[in-house]
DSSP file (Angstrom, degrees, kcal/mol; ACC not computed):
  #  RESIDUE AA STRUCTURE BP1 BP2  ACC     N-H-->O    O-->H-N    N-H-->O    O-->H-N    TCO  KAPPA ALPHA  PHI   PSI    X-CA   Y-CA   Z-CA
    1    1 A X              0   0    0      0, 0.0    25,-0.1     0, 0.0    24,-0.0   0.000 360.0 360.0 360.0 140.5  147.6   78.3  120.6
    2    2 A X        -     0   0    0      1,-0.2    24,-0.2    23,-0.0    23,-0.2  -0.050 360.0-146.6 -41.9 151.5  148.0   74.6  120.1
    3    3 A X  S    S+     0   0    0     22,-0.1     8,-2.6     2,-0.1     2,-0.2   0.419  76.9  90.1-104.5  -0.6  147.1   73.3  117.3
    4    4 A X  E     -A   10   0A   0      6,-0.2     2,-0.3     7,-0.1     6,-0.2  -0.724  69.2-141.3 -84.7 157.5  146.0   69.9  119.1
    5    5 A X  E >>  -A    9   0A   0      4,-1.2     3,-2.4    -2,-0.2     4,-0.6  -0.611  26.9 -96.3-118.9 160.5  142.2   69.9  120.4
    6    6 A X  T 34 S+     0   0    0     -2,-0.3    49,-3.3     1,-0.2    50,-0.2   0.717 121.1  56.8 -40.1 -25.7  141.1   68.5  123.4
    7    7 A X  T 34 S-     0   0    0      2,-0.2    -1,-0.2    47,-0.1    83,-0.1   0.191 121.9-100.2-112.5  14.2  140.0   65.3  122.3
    8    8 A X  T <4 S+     0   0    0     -3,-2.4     2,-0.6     1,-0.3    -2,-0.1   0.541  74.5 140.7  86.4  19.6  143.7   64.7  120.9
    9    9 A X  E  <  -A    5   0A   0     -4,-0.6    -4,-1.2     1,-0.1     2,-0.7  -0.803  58.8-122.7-100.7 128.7  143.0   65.5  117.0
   10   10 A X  E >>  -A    4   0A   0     -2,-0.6     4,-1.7    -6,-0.2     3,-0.6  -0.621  20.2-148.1 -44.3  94.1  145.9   67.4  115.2
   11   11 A X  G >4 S+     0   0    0     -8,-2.6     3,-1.3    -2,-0.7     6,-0.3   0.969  90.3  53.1 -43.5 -74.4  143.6   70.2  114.1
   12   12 A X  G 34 S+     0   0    0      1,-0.2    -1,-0.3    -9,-0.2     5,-0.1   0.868 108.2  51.7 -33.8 -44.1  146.0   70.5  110.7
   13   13 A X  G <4 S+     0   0    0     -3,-0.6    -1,-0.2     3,-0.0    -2,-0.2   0.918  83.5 104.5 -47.2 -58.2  145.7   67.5  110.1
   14   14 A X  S X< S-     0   0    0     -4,-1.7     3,-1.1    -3,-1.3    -5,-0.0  -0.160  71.6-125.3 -46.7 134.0  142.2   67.1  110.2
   15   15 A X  T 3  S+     0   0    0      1,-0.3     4,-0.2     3,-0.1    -1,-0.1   0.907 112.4  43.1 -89.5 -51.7  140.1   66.7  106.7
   16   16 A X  T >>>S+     0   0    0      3,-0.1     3,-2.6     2,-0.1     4,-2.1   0.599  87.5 121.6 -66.4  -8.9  137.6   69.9  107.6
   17   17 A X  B <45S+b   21   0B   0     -3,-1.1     5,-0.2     1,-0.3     0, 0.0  -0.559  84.7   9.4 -92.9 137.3  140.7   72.5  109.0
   18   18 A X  T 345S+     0   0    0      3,-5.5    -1,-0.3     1,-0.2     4,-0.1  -0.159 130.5  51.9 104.1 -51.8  140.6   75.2  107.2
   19   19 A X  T <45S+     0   0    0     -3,-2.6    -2,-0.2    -4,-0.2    -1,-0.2   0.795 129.3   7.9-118.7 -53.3  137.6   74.9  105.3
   20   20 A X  T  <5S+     0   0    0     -4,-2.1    12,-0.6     1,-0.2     2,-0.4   0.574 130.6  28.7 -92.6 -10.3  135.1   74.2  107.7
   21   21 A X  B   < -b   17   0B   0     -5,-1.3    -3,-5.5    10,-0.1    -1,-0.2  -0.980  46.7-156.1-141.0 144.2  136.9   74.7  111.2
   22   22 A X  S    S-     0   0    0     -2,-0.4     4,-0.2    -5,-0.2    -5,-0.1  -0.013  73.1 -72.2-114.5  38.9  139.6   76.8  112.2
   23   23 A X     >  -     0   0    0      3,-0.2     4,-0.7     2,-0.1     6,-0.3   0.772  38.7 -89.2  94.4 135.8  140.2   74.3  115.2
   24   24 A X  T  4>S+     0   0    0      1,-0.3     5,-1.4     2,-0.2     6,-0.2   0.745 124.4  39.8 -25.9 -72.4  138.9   73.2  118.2
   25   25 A X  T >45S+     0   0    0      3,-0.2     3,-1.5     1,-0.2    -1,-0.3   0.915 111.9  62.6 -48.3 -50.0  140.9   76.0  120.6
   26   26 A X  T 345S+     0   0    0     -3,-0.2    -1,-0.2   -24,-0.2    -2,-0.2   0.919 113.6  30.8 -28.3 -79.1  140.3   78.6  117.9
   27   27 A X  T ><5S-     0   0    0     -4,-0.7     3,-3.3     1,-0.1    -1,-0.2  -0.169 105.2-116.7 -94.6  51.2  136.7   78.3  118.3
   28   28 A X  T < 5S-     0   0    0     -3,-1.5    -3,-0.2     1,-0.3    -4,-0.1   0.578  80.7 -52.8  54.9  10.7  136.3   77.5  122.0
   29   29 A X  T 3 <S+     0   0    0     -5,-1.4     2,-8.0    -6,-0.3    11,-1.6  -0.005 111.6 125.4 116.7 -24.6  134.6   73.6  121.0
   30   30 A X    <   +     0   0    0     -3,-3.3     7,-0.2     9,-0.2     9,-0.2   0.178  41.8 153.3 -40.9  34.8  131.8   76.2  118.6
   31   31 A X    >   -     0   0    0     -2,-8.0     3,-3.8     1,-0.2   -10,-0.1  -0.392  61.3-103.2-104.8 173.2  132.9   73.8  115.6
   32   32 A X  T 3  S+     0   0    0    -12,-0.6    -1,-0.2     1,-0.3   -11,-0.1   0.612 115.6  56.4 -62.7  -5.6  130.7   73.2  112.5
   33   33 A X  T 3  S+     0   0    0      2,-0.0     2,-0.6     3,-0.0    -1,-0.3   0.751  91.3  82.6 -87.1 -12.7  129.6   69.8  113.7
   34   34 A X  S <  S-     0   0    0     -3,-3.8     3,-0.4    -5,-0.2     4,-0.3  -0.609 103.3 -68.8 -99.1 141.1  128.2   70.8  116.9
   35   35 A X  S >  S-     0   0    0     -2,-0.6     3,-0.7     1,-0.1     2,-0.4  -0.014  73.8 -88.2 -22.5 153.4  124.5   72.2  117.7
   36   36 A X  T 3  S+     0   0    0      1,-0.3    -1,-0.1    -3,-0.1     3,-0.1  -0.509 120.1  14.9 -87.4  99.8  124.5   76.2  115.9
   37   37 A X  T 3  S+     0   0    0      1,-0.5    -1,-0.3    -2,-0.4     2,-0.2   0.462 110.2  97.9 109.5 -20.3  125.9   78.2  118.9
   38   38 A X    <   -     0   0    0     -3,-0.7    -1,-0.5    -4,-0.3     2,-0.3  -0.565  68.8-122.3 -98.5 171.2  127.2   75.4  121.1
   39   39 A X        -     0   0    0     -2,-0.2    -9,-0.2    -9,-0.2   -10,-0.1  -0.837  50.8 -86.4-122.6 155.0  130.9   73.9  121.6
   40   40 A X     >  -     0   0    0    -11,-1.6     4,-3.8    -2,-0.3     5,-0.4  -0.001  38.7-108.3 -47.1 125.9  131.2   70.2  120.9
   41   41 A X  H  > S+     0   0    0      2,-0.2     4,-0.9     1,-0.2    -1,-0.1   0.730 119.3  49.5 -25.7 -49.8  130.3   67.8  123.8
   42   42 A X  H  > S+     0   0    0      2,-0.2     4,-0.9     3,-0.1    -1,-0.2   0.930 110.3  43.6 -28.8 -77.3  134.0   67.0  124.1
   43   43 A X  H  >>S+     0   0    0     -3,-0.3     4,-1.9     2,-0.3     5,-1.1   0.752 114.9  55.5 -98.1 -43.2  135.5   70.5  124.2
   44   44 A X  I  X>S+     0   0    0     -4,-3.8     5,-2.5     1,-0.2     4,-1.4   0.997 118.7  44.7 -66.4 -49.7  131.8   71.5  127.2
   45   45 A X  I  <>S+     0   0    0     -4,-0.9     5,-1.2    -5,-0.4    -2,-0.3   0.696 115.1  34.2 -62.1 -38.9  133.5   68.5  129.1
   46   46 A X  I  <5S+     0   0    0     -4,-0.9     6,-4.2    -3,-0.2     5,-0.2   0.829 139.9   6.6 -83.1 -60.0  137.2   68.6  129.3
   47   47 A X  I  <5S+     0   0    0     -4,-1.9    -2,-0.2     4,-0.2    -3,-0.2   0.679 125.9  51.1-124.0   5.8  137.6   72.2  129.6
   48   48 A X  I  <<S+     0   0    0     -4,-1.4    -3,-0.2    -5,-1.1    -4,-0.2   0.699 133.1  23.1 -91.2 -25.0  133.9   74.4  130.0
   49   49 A X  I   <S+     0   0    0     -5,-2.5    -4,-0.2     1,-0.0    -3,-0.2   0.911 131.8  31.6 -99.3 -78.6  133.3   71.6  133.0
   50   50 A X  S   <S-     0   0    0     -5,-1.2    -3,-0.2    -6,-0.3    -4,-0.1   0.710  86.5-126.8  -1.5 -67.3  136.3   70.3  134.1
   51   51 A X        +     0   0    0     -5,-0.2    -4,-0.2     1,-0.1    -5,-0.1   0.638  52.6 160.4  78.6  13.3  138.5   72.5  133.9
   52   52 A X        -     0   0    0     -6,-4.2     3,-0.1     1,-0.1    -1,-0.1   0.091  51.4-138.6 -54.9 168.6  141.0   70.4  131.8
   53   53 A X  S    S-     0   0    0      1,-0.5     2,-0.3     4,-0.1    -1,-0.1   0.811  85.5 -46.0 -33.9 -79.8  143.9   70.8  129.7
   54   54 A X  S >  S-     0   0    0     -8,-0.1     3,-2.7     3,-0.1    -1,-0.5  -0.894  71.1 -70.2-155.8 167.1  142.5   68.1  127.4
   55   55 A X  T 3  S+     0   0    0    -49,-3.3     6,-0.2    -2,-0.3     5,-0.1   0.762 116.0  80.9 -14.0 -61.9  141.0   64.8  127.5
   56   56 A X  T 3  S+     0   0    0      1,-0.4    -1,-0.3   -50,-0.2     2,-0.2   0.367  88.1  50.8 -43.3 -17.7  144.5   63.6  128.5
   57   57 A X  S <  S+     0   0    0     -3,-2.7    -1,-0.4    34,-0.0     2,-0.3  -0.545  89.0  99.1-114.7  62.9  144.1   64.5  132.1
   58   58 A X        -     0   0    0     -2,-0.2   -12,-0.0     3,-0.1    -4,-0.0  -0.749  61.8-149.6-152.6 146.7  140.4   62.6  132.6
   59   59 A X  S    S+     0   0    0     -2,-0.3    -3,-0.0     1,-0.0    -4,-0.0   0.499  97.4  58.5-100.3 -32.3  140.6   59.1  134.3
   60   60 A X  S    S+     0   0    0     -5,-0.1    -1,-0.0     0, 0.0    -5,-0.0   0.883  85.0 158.2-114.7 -69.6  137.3   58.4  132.1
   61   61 A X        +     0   0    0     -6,-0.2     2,-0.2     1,-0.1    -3,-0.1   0.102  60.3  29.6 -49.1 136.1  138.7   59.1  128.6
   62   62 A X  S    S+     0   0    0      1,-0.2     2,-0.1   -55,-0.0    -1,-0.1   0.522  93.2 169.1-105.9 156.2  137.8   58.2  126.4
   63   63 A X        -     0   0    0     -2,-0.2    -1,-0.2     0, 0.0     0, 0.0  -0.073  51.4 -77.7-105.3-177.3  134.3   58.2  127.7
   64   64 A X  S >> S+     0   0    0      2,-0.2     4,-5.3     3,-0.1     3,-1.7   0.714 123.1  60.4 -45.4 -36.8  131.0   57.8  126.2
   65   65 A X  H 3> S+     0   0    0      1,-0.3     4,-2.1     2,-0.2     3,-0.4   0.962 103.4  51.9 -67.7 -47.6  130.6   61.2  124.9
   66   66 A X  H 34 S+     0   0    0      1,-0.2    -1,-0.3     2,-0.2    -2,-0.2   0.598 111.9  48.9 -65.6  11.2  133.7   60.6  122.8
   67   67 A X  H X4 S+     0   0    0     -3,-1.7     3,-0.9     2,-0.1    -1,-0.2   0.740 115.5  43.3 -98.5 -48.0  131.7   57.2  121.6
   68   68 A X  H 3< S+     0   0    0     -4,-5.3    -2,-0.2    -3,-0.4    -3,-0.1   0.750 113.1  52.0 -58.8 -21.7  128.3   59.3  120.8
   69   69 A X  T 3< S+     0   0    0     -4,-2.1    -1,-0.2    -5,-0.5    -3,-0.1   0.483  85.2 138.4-104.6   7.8  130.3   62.0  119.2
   70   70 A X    <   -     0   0    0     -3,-0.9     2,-0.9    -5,-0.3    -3,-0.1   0.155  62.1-107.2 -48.8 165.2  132.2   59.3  116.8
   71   71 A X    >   -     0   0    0      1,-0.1     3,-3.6     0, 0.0    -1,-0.2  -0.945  19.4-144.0-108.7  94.8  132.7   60.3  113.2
   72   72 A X  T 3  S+     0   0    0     -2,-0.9    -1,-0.1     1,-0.3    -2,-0.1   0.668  94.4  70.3 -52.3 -21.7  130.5   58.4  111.2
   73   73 A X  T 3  S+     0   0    0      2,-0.1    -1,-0.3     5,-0.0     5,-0.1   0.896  86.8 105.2 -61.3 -26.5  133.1   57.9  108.0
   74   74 A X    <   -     0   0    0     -3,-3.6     2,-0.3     1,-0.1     3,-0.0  -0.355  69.6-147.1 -66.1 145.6  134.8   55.6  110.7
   75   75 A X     >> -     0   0    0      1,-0.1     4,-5.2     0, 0.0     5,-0.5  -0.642  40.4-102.5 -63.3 131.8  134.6   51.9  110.4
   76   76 A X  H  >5S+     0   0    0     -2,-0.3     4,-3.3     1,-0.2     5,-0.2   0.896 125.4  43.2 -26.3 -57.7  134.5   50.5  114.1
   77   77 A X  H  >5S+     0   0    0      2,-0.3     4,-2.9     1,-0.2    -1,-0.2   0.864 112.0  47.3 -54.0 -42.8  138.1   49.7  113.5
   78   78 A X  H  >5S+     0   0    0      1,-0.2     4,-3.9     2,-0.2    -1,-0.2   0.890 112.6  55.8 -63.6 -37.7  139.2   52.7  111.8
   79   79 A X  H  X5S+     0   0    0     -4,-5.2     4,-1.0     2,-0.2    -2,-0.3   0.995 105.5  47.6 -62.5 -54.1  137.5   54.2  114.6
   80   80 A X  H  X<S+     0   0    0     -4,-3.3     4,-1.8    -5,-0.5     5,-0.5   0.981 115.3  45.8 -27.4 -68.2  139.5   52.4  117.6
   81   81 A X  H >X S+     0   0    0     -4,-2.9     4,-1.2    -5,-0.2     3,-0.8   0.833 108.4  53.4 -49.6 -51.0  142.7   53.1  116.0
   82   82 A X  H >X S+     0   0    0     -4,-3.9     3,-3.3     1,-0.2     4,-0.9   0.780 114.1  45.8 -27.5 -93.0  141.5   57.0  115.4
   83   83 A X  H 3X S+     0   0    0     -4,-1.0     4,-1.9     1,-0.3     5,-0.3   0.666 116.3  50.0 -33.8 -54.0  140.5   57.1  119.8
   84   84 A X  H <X S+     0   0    0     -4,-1.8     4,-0.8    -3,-0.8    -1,-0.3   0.671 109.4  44.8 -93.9  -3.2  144.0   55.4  120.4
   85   85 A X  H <X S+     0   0    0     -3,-3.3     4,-1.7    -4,-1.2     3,-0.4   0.953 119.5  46.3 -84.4 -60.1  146.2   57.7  118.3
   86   86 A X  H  X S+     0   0    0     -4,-0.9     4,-1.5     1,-0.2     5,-0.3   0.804 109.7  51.0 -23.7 -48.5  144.3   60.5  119.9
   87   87 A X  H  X>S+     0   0    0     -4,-1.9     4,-2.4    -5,-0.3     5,-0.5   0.925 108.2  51.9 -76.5 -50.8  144.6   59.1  123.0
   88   88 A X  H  X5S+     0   0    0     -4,-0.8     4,-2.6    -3,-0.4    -2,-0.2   0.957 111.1  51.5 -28.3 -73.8  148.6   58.8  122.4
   89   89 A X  H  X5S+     0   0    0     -4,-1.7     4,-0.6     1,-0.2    -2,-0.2   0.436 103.1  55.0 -54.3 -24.9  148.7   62.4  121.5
   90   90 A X  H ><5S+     0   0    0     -4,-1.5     3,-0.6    -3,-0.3    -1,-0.2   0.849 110.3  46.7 -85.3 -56.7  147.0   63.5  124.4
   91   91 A X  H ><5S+     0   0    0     -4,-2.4     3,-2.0    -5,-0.3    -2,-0.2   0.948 109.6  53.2 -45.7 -56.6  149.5   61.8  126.6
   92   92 A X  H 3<<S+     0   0    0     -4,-2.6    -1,-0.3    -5,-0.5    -2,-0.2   0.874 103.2  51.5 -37.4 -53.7  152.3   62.9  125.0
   93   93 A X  T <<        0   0    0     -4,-0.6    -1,-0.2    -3,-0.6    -2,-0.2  -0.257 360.0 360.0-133.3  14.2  151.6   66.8  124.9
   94   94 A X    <         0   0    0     -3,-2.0    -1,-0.2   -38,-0.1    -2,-0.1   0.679 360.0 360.0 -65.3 360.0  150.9   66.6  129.1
């Protein structure tokens, strides 16, 4: 399975894979940040609702949830650029 997530983050990449997640597709959206027993907000939207690939195919992304669901280490800015490299990556990989 890819190792890209719905919401465009290189799961390898990513600070927690590995130690705290084994990646979005691994565990269906279930990942440690999201309510005990639920898939991430994202991961219910794109593909438990949807029916997406990823993000990359929604007209709407990135949306709100992926503004509510933001990674608090980000600085706004850091954050932008995070959502448009995501956003990149998701385009790419259609």
């Amino acid at each position: 399975m890819s190792d890209i997530s719905c919401c465009g983050t290189e799961c390898s990449t990513c600070y927690c894979y590995g130690n705290m997640c084994n990646g979005c597709n691994e565990c269906e959206g279930k990942v440690f940040h999201a309510p005990k027993g639920e898939a991430c907000a994202i991961y219910t939207c794109a593909i438990n609702q949807k029916h997406l690939m990823n993000c990359g195919k929604c007209e709407e992304a990135p949306c709100g949830i992926w503004m509510k669901t933001r990674d608090p280490k980000f600085s706004d800015e850091e954050f932008e650029e995070n959502t448009a490299m995501r956003m990149r990556t998701l385009k790419k990989n259609l």
